[in-house]
C-alpha angles and dihedrals in degrees: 000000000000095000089054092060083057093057102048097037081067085035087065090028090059103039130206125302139160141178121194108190132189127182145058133046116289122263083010121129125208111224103228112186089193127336115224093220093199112192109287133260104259106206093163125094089246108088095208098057091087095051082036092058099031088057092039089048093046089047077055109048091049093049083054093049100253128153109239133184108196117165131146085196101057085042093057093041099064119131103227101039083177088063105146100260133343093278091063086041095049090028081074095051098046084056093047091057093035089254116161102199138026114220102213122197135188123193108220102168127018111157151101105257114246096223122106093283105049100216123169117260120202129175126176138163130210142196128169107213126201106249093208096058109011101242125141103242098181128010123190137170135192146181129205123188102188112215113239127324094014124141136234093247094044077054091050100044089054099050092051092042092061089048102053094048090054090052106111091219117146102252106014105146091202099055124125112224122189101336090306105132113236120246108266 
């Protein structure tokens, strides 16, 4: 019975996570000249998960050696703000910086349960887009419940993370490849 207490001691230490991906051939990578990352979808009841995401998935992006455009100032320059959608909004600015895919996220979850322990609860989706023609090339979503005293960015971190190393982008430093962990 001892060996089980350790178990579950790094079990509570490591908290829950889960991605679930579609898209793309396995074991194929997209070639992604530079992905335009524009501010996320916030679909939560806090108003600073979308700009919390969008900054935690950027800090990502560049620690796994992707090319990334982010700029408030090209987004809210573009010329038809009543584009259909935002991939047609954020399409003309990849074009506009030669980039060759949009990386789109929602925030579905960003909150402290309300349940006796209080552990931080983050959700997010992702698709990169091509920005020539508009069609979602790679979609994943993950969830990330943090163990006590976590905090909603430590969630968070852990839920893009996850995410990014899943992305099959040529390069990427951080990208699992059949069952074999990234370097961390």
């Amino acid at each position: 019975m001892k060996p089980f207490l350790p178990a579950l001691f790094a079990l509570l230490l490591t908290g829950c996570g889960s991605v679930v991906q579609h898209g793309g051939a396995v074991g194929a990578s997209l070639r992604v000249a530079r992905l335009v990352l524009p501010p996320f979808v916030n679909a939560t009841d806090d108003e600073h998960a979308g700009r919390a995401l969008t900054e935690i998935t950027g800090s990502a992006l560049a620690e796994a050696g992707i090319a990334v455009f982010q700029t408030e100032e090209a987004i809210s320059r573009t010329a038809n703000d009543r584009a259909l959608g935002p991939e047609g909004r954020y399409g003309e600015v990849a074009r506009s910086v030669n980039a060759s895919h949009l990386l789109i996220g929602t925030v579905h979850e960003y909150r402290y349960k309300t349940d006796l322990n209080g552990d931080p609860a983050v959700g997010v989706t992702l698709r990169v887009v091509e920005a020539a023609t508009g069609q979602t090339v790679w979609q994943a979503t993950s969830a990330n419940v943090g163990p006590g005293f976590a905090s909603l960015t430590a969630a968070g971190r852990k839920a893009v993370r996850a995410l990014v190393e899943q992305m099959p982008v040529t390069g990427n430093r951080l990208r699992r490849d059949a069952g074999t962990p990234a370097g961390r």
